[in-house]
N, C-alpha and C positions, 0 to 999 in steps of 0.2 A: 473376584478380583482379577482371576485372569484373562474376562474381560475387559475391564480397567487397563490391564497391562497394553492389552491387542488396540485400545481405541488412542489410548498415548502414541503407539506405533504408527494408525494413520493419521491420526494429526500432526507426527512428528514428519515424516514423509511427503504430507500436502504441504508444501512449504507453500505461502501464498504470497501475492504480489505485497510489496510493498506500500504500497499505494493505493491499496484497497478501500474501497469508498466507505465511508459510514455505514451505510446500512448493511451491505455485507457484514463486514466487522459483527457488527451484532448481534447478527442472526449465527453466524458462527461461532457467537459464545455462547447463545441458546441451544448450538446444537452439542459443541462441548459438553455444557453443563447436561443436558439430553442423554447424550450415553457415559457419562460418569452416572447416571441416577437410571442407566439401564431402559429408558425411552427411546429408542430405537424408530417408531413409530412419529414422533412428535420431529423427529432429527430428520427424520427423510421430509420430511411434510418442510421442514425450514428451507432445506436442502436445495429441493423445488422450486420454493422461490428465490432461491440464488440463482437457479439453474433457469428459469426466465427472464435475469437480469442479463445474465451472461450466458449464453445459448451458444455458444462457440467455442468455450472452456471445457473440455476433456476432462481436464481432472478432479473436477467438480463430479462428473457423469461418474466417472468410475470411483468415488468415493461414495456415493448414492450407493451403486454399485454391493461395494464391499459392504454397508451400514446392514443392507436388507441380510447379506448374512450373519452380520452380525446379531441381525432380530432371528434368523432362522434355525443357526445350529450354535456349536460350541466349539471354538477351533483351541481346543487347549493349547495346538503344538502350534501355532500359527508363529510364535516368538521363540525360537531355539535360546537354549539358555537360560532359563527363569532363573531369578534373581527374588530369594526371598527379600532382600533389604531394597528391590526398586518396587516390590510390593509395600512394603512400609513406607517406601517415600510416599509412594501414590495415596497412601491412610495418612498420614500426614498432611500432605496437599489439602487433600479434604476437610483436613480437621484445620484447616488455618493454619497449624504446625509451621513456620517458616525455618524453622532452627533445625528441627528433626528434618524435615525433607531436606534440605541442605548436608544432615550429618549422614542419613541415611545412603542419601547419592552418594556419597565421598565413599562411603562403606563399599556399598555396589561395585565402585570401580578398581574396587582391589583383586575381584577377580578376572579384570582384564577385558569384560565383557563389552564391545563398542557402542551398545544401544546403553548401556549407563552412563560411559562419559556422552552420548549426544540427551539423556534425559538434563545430566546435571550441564551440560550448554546454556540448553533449553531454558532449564533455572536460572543460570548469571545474567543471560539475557534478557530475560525477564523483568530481571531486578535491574537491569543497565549497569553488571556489571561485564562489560564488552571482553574486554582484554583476557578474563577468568572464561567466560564463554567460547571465545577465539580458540585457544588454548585446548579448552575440552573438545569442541569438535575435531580439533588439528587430531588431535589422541584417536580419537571415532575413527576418521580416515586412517589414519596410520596400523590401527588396528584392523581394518577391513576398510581397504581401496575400493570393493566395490560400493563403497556405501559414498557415492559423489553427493549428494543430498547434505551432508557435510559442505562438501566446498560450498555449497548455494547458500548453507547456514554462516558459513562467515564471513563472506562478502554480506549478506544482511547488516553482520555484525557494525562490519566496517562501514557503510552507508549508512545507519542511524548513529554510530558513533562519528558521526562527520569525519573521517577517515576516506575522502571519496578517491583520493591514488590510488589508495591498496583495494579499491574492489576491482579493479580489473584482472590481476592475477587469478584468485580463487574463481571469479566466472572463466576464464580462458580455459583453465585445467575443467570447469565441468562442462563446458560446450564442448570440449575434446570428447567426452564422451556421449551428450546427451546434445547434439547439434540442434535439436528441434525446440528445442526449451526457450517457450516466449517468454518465462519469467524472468530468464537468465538474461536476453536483450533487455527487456523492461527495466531489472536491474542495474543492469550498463547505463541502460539510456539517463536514468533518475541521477547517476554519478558523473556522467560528463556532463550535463545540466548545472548541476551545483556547481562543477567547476568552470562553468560560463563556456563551454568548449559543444558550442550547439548546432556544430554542424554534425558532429561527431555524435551526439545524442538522437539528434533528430532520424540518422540513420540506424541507428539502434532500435529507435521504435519504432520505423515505417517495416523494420525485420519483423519486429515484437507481433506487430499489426497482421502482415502477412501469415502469420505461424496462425495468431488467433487472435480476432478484431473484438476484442473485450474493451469494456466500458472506461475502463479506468487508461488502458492504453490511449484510449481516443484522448482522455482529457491533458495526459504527462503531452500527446501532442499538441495539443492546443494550448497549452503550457510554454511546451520550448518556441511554438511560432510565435505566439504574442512576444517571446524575449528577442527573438530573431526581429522582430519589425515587421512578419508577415501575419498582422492586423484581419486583413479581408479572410485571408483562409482558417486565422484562426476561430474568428467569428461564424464562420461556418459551419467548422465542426462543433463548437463550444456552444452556439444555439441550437441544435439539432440536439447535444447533448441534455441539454434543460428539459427536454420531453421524457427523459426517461431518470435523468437523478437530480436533485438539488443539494449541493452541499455548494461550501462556501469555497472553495475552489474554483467550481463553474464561474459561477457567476464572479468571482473576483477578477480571473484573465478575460473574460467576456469584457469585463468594466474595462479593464486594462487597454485591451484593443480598442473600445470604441475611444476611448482616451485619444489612443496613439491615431484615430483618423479624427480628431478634433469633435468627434460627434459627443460632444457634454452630454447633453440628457441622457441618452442610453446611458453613456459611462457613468452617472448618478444614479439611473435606476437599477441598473448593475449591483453598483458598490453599496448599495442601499441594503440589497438582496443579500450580500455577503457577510458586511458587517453584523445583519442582525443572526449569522448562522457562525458568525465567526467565536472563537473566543477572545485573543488579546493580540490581533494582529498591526503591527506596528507598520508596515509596511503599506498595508489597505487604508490604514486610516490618516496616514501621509497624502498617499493619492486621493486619496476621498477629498482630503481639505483645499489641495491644491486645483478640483474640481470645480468645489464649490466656489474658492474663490474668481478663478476663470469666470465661472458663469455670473459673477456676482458684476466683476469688472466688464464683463459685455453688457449685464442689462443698463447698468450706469449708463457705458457709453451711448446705447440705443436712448436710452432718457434724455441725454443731453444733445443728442440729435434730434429726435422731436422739440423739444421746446428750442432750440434756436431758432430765434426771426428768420426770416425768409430776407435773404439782401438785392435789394431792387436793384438792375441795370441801371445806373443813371442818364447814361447816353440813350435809352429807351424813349 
């Protein structure tokens, strides 16, 4: 179990981009699940292939890294502080428990210890509840300043809780300490975006990029270009992107841009692409219709150019 403790620990620390594509995502819960079941071996092998997705991601590398010791030795002391009752949460977690892990964290945190209120975070947020999540990391930091990993956890908070104001604080205070952190730009950038303020974002990620040219960077840019009206560039990174991921992202600002240069067919074989990767995107399937009809109203008009008579000079 104190195992279990230590792998909480670095998944609790990797904080990962937001916007993390699909298939990561899920290779990351097979590697979770991996060393909750003591596969250590199977987790690095996933790990790998995140690590050829993203070849420029450090912190993927040093979690490799760490996993292989966790296959090698036994760091009992790795987590100062053991906490019998965040061992129960963790038996809990496992057993489906949602109630016990929730009472057990609450338990944990009475002795004060910072990694309890960032596990029971971990849990509000999980379950989307933001505001209770928010709250327990603020506790985490206040308990231990050096743990900024906090701050990153609740600007998250506030960006999926569409709160996209309040993530600039909690990032400011951890780039004060952690200035190299592309997640931390990534994160900016994904909130002035939403708040349509995309000059300001675009700059956020061209930092993001610089720090570390990851996959999912490329595509939040080619996101905020197509909103910008800059079409031809974002088509260039957003096609070059479709060689290495397809999720329905790509391909939906890809549609988007060849929209915005009036190039129909692409922007239908695009939105084609997206739609069927999509789930219930209301937005895609606006422009989708509005595509179709376009193209439906030019072939008319071409129709009705061919078959009009030819009108003879008369003075000929």
């Amino acid at each position: 179990m104190k195992r279990l403790l230590l792998t909480s620990f670095l998944f609790a620390s990797l904080i990962l981009p937001v916007t993390a594509n699909e298939i990561i995502e899920d290779y990351m819960d097979i590697i979770s699940n991996d060393c909750v079941l003591g596969d250590y071996a199977d987790a690095v092998n996933y790990l790998d292939k995140i690590i050829q997705m993203t070849p420029n991601n450090q912190e993927y590398k040093k979690l490799k890294d760490l996993l292989y010791q966790l296959g090698t030795t036994d760091q009992k002391s790795f987590i100062s502080g053991y906490n019998s009752q965040l061992d129960k949460a963790f038996n809990a977690k496992l057993a489906g428990d949602r109630v016990g892990e929730e009472n057990a964290l609450k338990e944990a945190t009475s002795s004060g210890n910072f990694w309890a209120y960032s596990y029971l975070g971990d849990y509000f947020r999980e379950n989307k509840r933001y505001q209770e999540a928010i709250d327990a990391y603020f506790k985490a930091y206040e308990l231990q300043p050096s743990f900024t990993q906090a701050l990153l956890a609740i600007a998250v908070c506030y960006l999926e809780s569409g709160q996209y104001e309040m993530v600039n604080e909690p990032i400011r205070r951890f780039l004060y300490h952690n200035q190299q952190s592309d997640v931390a730009y990534a994160i900016r950038a994904k909130a002035y975006m939403m708040q349509n303020q995309l000059v300001d974002a675009e700059t956020e990620i061209v930092t993001a990029l610089a720090l570390n040219n990851d996959i999912e960077y490329k595509l939040i840019h080619g996101i905020i270009l197509t909103k910008r009206g800059n079409y031809q560039k974002a088509i260039n990174i957003l096609e070059e992107l479709t060689k290495e991921v397809q999720t329905c992202d790509v391909y939906k600002y890809l549609g988007f841009s060849y929209l915005g240069l009036k190039d129909y067919n692409n922007a239908m074989l695009n939105m084609d692409k997206a739609i069927i990767l999509s789930d219930d995107d209301n937005e895609l399937k606006t422009k989708y219709n509005e595509t179709k009809a376009l193209i439906k109203q030019m072939n008319t008009e071409q129709l009705q150019n061919e078959e009009r008579p030819e009108v003879k000079n008369i003075y000929e």
